[in-house]
N, C-alpha and C positions, 0 to 999 in steps of 0.2 A: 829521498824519504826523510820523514822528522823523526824525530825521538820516537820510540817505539815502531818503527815501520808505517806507521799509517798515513805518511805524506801530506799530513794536512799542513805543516808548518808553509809549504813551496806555494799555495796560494796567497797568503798574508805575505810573503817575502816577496814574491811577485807583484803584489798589488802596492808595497811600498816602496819599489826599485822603479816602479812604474811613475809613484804620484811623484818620486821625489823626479824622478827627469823629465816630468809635462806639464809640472804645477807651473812655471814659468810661464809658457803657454798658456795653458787656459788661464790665469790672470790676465793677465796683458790682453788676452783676446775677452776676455768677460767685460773690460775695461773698454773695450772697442766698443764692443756692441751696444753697452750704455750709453757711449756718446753718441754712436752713429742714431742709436730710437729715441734719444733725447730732444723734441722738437722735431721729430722726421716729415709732419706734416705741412711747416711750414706756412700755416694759413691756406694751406690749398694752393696758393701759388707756385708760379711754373716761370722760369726763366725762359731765353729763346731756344738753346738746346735741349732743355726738357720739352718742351711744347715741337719740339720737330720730331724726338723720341717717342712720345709718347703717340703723335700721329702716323708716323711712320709704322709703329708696332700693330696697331690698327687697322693698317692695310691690311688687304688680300694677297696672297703670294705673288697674283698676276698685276697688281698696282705697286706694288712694292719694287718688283724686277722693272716695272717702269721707270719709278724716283731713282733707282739704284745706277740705270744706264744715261740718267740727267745730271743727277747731283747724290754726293754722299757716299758714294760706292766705299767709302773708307770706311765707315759705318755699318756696310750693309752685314757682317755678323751680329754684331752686337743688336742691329734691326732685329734679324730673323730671329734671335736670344730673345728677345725682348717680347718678340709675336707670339711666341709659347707662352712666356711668362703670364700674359694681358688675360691666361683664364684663370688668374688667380684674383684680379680685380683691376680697374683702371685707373683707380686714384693717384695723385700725386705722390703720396704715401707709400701707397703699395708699388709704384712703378720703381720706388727708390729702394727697396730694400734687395733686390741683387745686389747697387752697391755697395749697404750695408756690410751683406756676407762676406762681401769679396775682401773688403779694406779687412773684416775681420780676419777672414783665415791670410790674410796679406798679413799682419800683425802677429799671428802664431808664427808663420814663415820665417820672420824677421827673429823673435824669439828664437825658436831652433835654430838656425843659422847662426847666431852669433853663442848659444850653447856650444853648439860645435865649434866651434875656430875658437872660442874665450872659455866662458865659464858659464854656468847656470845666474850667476848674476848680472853678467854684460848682457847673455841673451833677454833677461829679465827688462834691465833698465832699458835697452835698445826698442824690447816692445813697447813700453809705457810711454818712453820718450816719441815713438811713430802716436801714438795712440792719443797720445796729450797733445799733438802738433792740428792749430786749427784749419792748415790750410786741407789737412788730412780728413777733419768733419765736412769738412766743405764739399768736397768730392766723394764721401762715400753717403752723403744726403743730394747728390745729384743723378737724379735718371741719365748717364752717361759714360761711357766705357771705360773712360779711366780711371776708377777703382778697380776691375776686373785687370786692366793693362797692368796696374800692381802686381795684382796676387799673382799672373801669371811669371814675369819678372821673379818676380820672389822664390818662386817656385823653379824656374829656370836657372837663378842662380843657387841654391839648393842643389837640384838634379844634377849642376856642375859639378858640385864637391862631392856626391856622392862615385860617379862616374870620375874624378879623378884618384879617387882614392881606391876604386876599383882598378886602375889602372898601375898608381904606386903600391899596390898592397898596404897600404895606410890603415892602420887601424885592426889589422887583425883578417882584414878582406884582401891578403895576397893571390893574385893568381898569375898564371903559368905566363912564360916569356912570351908565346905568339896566340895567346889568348884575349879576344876584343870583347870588352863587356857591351853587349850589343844592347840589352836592356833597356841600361842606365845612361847611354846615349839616346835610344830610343826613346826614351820618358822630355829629356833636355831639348830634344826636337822637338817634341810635338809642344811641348810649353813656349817654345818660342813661335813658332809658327802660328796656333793659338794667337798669345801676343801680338804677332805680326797682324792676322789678321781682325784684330781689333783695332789696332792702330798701327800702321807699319813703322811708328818714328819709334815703338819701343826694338825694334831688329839694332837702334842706337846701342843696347847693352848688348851686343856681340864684341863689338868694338871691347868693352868694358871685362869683358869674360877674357878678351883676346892679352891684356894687359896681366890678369889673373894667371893665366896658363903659363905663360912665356917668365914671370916672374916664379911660378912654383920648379921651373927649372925641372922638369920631368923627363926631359931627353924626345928626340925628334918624335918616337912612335905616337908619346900622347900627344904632342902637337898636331901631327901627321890627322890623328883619329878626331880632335877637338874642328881641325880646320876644316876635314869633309864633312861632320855633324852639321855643323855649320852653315856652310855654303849652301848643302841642299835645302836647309831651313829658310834661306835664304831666297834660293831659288824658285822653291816653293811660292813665296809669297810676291813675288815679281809680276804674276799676273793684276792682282791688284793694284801692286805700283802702276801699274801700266795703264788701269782703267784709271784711277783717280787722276794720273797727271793729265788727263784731257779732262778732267774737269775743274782745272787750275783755276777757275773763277770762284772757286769755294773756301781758296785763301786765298782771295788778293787784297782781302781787307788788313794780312798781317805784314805791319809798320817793319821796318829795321831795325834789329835792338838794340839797345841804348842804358845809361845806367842806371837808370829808371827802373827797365826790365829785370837786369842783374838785381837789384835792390829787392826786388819783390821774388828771386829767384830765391835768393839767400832766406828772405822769411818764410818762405816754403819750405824751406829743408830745416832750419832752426829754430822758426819759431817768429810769431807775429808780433811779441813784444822787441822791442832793444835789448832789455835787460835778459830774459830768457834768450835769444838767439846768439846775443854777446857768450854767455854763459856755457853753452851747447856747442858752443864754436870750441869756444877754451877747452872744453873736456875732448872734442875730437881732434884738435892740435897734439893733447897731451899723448891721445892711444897711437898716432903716428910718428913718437919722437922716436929716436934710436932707445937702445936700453942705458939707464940710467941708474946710478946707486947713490944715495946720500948728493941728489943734485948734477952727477958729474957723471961723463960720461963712461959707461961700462963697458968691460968686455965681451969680446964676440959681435957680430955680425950684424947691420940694422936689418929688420924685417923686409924691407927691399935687396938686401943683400945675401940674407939667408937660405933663399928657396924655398920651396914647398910651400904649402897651402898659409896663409895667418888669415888674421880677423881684419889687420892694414890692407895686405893685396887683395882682401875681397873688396872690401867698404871703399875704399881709397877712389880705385878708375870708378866703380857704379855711382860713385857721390860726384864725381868731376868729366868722367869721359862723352858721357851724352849730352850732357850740357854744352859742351865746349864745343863738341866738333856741331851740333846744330846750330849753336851760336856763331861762329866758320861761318857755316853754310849758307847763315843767313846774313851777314854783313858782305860775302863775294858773288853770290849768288841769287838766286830766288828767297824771298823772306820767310823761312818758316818754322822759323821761334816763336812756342808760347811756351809757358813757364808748366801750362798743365799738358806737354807732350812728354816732359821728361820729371813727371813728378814721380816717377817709382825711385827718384836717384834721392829719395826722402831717405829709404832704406840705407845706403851708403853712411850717409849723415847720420842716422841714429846708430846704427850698428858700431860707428867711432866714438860719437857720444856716447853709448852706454858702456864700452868698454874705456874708455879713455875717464869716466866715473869709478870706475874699478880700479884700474891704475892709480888714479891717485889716492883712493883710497887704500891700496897697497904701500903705495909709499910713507901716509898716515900712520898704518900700522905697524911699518918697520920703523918709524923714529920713534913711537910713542910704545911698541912691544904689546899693544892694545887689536887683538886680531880683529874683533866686533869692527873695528873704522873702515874694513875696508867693503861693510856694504853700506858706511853713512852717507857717505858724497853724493854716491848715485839714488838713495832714497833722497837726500834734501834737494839734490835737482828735480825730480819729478814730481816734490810737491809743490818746488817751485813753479814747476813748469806748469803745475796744475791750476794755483793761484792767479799768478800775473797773465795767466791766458784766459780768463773767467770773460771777463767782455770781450773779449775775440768771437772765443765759444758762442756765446751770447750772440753774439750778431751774424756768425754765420749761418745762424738759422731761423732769421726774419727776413721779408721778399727784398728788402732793403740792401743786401748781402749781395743780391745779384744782379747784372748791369739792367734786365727788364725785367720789369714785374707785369708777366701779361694777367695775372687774377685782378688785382684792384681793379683795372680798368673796365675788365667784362662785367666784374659785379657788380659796380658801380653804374653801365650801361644799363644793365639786365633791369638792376631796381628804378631807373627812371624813365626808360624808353616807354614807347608807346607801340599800341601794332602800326604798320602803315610807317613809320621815322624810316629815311634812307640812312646809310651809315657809308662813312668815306676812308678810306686809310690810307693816311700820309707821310709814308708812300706805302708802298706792297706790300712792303716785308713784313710792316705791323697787319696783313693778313693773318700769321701766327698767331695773334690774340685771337681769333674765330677757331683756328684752328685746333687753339688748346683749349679751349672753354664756346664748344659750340653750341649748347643749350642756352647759352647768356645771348645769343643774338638770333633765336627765332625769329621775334618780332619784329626786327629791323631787315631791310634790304639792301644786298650788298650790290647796289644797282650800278656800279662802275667795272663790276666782273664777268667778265666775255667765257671765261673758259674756268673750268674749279681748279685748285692742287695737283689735286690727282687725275685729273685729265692732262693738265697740262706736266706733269710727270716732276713739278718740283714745289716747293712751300709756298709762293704765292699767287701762282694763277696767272693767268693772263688779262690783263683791263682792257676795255671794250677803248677803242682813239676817245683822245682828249675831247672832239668836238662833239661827240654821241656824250659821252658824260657830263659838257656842260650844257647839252639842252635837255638832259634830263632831269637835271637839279631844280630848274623852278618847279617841277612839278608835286616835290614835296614841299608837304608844311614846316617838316622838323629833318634839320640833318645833323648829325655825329659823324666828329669825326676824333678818329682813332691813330695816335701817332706824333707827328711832328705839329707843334701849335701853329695853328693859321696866322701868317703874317705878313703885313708889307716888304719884307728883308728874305723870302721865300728865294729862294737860285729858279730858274729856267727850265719848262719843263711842264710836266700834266699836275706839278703839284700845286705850280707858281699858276696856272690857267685856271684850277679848281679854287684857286685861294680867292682870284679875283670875281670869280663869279658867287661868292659866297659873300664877299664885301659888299661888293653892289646891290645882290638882291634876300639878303636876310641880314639877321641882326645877332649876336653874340647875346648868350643869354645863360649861359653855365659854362664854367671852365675847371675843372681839376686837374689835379700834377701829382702821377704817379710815379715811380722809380723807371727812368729814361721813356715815359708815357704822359701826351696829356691826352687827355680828353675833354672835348667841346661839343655844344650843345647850341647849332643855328638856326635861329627860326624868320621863317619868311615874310619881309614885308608884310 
């Protein structure tokens, strides 16, 4: 009750105990969300991952469990996510804003979490610094599941900390010696599994958790309870392992990695300038040092040595441990490193970065006696970070950004074809272009396609034999074609057969070059 009994003071004091521990959060997430709808619609254009999302989401339940038992079965939640989604609209635009959400409450996540372990300023800076990172725009303006693989991530290792501290009585939430907080296990599971089944390489942050646990030095029983959560989380999602590794033709385009790869790993988690990633490096080297005073090293115990839960043994393995062992995995094994499998280990990175901006900012205020310094560091990094990443930002949101641009090329068909034009695409896979913008090719026929997509249960259909498609080619006046440019230098094959029968009996007479797309315009003798 307030002065005079009548309790009104306890809403005002509630509502200011409130804003001061989530104004973090929602900044750093209001900051998302600006980025993420700033340019969302990208000129209408659609990469090849979008353009399969977006078709796939458009099946029927019964064509969909087809594509799922051919190709993509690793996808097929985020599919069926996305099928729901499709009655809110179908545009490029509209298809991307689950990412949007997801990268955003991924970004609250990050904020609370490094609250908890740090301070309302690291969790603060940690958000901004995920939020300012372009490789971070990139993927939450992409129709595809890993921004969602984030958030849940995020959310799993959260649900960790909560459920270990239920475990330690950490915090004021002691309980009884043979008491299992069944819960807050039960919440940690299902985000992972979630996860998993969006993409099974995020099950990599168990590893990551595992390193977390064993270092917070909690004694066998929470081991004991962390390692069964786990496993069945695990086990859980093994059916799917199992369906995807028969469709191992779906990554065999991914190379062995190399430092190339690392190079472009590292500006995902730091940052797409030099200068900002150099930067953001610096500040999570500094939040991993042992404790320091006036330079020199202090008393007591480094953060690997101390136990229990910090802000190091969280961020530390999540920033380093799924990277590394896919990386393993993929220079002794099967290849299957890409840098956007293990992009939730962004979190790691900032959550050191922003805390490691506080730290020195602490150390600021202890030589100077000036407390204000110790939230300047981490403010001048993220306006840095905001500045020097402007054309980044910029450019990951023109078609240009992404390896195909199938929009230019339909539009560009759509405005010059005629009724009656055949259309060729070279090879199949630029079927996708029809696939994602299928009103742009009405009026042409796709006269070399024997069987559709979805009949044939994967993205590009099946083509009628090389010898039926070139004696059906004189028959048109005008052919496009859609894909690789028609050339004497063409490899062996229905593309090298269609190349020559185009040579011989039409004439080149438009050519444009779009983002990994050309398109050509032959007309017939």
């Amino acid at each position: 009750m307030g002065p005079g009994g009548t309790g009104q003071a306890d809403p005002a004091v509630r509502w200011r105990a409130g804003t001061a521990r989530y104004w973090p959060a929602v900044l750093a997430a209001a900051v998302m969300a600006v980025l993420g709808l700033w340019g969302l619609a990208r000129d209408s254009s659609m990469g090849n991952d979008e353009v399969a999302t977006r078709w796939a989401a458009l099946l029927n339940l019964h064509q969909l469990a087809r594509l799922l038992r051919h190709v993509d079965a690793v996808h097929g939640l985020y599919y069926l996510l996305m099928h729901g989604w499709m009655v809110a609209g179908t545009s490029p635009a509209v298809l991307r804003i689950p990412s949007v959400v997801s990268m955003v409450v991924a970004v609250a996540l990050t904020v609370i979490t490094g609250r908890r372990l740090g301070s309302a300023w690291a969790g603060l800076f940690a958000g901004l610094i995920v939020a300012l990172t372009p490789a971070i725009s990139y993927y939450a303006q992409t129709a595809r599941s890993y921004a969602l693989v984030f958030a849940c991530v995020a959310g799993s290792t959260l649900a960790l900390l909560h459920a270990l501290a239920a475990e330690a009585g950490v915090a004021g939430e002691r309980t009884s010696g043979a008491r299992f907080p069944a819960g807050r296990w039960l919440v940690y599971a299902v985000l992972l599994v979630v996860g998993g089944y969006l993409n099974e390489l995020s099950l990599l942050v168990v590893a990551a958790h595992a390193v977390t646990v064993l270092l917070a030095r909690y004694g066998r029983r929470v081991i004991v309870h962390w390692a069964a959560t786990a496993a069945v989380s695990v086990i859980l999602v093994l059916p799917l392992a199992a369906l995807s590794a028969r469709e191992d033709a779906a990554v065999a385009w991914i190379p062995r990695p190399g430092l190339g790869g690392l190079r472009i790993l590292f500006h995902d988690y730091f940052g797409a300038t030099t200068a900002v990633a150099v930067l953001l490096f610096c500040c999570a080297v500094a939040a991993v040092l042992p404790p320091l005073e006036r330079g020199r090293r202090a008393a007591g115990p480094a953060w690997w040595g101390q136990g229990g839960v910090s802000l190091p043994s969280v961020a530390a393995p999540l920033l380093v441990v799924p990277g590394v062992l896919l990386i393993l995995e993929s220079l002794v094994a099967r290849p299957l490193y890409v840098d956007r499998y293990v992009l939730y280990g962004e979190a790691g990175a900032a959550l050191l970065a922003g805390a490691g901006a506080v730290r020195i900012g602490r150390w600021l205020a202890t030589l100077t006696d000036r407390r204000m310094l110790v939230w300047v560091p981490g403010v001048a990094v993220c306006v840095l970070a905001l500045v020097l990443q402007l054309a980044p930002q910029q450019r990951v949101r023109t078609p240009q950004s992404r390896l195909f641009d199938f929009g230019g090329p339909s539009r560009y068909l759509a405005a010059h074809a005629r009724h009656g034009d055949g259309v060729l695409f070279f090879s199949n896979f630029f079927r996708k272009a029809r696939l994602g913008y299928p009103a742009d090719y009405r009026a042409v026929s796709d006269f070399a396609m024997a069987e559709s997509p979805a009949a044939a249960g994967n993205f590009q259909g099946r083509d009628k034999p090389v010898a039926v498609v070139q004696s059906l080619m004189p028959s048109y006046q005008r052919i496009w074609v859609v894909g690789r440019s028609p050339s004497a230098n063409l490899t062996a094959g229905p593309v090298r057969a269609e190349d020559a029968v185009l040579r011989s009996h039409f004439t080149l007479s438009a050519k444009r070059h779009f983002k990994g797309i050309f398109v050509t315009l032959w007309v017939r003798h």
